[in-house]
GUZA-5347 format. One record per atom (N, C-alpha, C): x, y, z; atom name; residue number from 1. Coordinates in steps of 0.05 Angstrom, whole numbers. Layout:
<nodes>
+--------+--------+--------+------+-----+
|     px |     py |     pz | atom |   n |
+--------+--------+--------+------+-----+
|      X |      Y |      Z |   CA | NUM |
...
+--------+--------+--------+------+-----+
</nodes>
This chain:
<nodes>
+--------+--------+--------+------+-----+
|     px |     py |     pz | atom |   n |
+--------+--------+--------+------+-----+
|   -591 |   -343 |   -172 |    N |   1 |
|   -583 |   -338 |   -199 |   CA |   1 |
|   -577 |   -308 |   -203 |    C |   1 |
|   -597 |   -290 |   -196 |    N |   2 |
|   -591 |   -264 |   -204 |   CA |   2 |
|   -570 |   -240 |   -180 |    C |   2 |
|   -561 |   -268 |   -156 |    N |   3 |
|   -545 |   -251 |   -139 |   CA |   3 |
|   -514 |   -260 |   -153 |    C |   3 |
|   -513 |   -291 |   -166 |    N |   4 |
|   -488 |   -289 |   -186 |   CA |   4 |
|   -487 |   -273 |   -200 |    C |   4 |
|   -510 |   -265 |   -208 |    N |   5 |
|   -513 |   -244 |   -243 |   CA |   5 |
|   -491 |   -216 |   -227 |    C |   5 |
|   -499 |   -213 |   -208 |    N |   6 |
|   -498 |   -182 |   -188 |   CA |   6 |
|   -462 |   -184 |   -183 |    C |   6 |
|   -452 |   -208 |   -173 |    N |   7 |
|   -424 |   -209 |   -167 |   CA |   7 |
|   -401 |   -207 |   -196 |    C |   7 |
|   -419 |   -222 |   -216 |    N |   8 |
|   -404 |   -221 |   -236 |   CA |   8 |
|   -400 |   -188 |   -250 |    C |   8 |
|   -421 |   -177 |   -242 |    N |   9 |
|   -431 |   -152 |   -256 |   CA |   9 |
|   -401 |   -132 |   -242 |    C |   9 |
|   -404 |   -133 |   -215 |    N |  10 |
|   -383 |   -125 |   -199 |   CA |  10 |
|   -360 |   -134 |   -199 |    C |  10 |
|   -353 |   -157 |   -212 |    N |  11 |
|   -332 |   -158 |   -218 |   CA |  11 |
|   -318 |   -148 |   -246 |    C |  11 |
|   -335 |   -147 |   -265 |    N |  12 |
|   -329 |   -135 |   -287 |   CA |  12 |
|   -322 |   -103 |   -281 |    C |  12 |
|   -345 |    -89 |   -267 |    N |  13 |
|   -336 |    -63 |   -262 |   CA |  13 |
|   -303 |    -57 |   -247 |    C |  13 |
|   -297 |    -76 |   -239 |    N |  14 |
|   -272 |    -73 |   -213 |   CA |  14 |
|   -248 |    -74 |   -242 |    C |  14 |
|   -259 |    -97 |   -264 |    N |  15 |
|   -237 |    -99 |   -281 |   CA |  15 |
|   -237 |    -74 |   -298 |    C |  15 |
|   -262 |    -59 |   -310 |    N |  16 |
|   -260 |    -34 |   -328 |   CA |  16 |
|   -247 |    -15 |   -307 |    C |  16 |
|   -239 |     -9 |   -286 |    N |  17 |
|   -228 |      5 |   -264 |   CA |  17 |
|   -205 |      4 |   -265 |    C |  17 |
|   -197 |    -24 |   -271 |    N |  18 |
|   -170 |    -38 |   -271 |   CA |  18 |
|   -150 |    -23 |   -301 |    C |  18 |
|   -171 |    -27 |   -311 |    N |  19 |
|   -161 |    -26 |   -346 |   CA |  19 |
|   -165 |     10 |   -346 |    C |  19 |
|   -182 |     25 |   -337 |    N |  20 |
|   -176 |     51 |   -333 |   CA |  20 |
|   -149 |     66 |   -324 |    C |  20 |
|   -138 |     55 |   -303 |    N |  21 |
|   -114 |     54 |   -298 |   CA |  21 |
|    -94 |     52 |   -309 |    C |  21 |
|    -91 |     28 |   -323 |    N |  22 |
|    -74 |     25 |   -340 |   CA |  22 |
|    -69 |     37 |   -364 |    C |  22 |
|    -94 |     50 |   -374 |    N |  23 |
|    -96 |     62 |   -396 |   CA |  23 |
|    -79 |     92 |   -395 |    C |  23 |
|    -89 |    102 |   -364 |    N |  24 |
|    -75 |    127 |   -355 |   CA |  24 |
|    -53 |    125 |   -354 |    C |  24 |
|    -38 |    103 |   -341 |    N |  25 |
|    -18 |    102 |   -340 |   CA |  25 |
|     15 |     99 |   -361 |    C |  25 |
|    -11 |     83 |   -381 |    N |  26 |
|      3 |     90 |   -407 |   CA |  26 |
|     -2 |    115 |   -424 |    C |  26 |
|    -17 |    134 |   -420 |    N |  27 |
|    -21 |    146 |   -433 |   CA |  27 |
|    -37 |    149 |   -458 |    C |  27 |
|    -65 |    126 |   -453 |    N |  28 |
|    -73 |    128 |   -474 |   CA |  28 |
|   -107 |    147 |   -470 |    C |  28 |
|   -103 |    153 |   -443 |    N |  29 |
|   -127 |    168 |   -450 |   CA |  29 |
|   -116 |    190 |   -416 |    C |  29 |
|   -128 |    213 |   -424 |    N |  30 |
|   -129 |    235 |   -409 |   CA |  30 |
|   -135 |    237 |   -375 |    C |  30 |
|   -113 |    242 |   -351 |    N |  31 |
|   -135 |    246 |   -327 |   CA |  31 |
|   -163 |    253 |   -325 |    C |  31 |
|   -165 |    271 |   -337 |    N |  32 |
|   -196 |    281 |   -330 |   CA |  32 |
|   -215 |    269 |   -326 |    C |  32 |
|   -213 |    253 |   -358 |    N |  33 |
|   -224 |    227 |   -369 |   CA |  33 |
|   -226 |    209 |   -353 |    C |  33 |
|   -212 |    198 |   -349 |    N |  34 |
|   -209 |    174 |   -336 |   CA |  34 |
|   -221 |    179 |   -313 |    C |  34 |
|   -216 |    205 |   -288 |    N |  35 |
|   -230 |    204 |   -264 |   CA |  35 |
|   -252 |    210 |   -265 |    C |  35 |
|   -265 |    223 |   -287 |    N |  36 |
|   -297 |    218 |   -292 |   CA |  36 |
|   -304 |    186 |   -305 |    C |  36 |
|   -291 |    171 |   -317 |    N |  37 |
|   -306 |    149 |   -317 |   CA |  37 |
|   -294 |    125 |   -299 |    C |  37 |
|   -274 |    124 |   -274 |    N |  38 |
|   -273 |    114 |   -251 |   CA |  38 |
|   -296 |    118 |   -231 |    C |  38 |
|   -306 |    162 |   -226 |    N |  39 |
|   -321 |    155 |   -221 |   CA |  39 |
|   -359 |    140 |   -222 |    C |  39 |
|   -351 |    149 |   -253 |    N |  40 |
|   -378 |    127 |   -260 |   CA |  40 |
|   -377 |    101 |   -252 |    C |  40 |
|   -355 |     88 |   -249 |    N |  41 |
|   -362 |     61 |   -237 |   CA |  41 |
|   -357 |     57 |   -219 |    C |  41 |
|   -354 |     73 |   -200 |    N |  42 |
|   -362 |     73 |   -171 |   CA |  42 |
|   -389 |     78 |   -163 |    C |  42 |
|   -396 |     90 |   -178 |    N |  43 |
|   -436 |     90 |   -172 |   CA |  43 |
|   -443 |     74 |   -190 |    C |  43 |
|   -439 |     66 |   -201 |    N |  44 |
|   -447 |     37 |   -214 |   CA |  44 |
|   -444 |      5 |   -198 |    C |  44 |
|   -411 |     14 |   -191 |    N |  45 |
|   -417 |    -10 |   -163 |   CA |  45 |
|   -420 |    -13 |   -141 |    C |  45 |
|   -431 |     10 |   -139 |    N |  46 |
|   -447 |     18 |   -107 |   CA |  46 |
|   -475 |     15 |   -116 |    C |  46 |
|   -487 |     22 |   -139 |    N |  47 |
|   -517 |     10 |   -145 |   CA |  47 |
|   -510 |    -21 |   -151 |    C |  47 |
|   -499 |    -33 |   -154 |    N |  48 |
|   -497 |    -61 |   -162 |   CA |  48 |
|   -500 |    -74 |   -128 |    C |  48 |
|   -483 |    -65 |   -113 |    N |  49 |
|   -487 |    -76 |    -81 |   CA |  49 |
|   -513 |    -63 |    -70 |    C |  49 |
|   -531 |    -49 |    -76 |    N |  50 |
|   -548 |    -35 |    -60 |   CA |  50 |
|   -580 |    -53 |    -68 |    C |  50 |
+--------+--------+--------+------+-----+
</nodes>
């Protein structure tokens, strides 16, 4: 149960990653921004697999 909990968790992070992107890409929010909170969820889903 709580290793589904763990995949779903990781998958949501992959989609806020997703949606980061796109946000840049449209222009609704700033590089900087964005590669500080990409990299937040890369150590977020590196603690999620660990």
């Amino acid at each position: 149960m709580f290793k589904k909990f763990l995949q779903i968790s990781r998958g949501s992070c992959g989609e806020v990653r997703s949606m980061l992107y796109l946000a840049r890409d449209l222009k609704y929010i700033d590089e900087i921004k964005v590669n500080g909170l990409l990299s937040d969820c890369m150590v977020l889903s590196k603690g999620i697999m660990s």
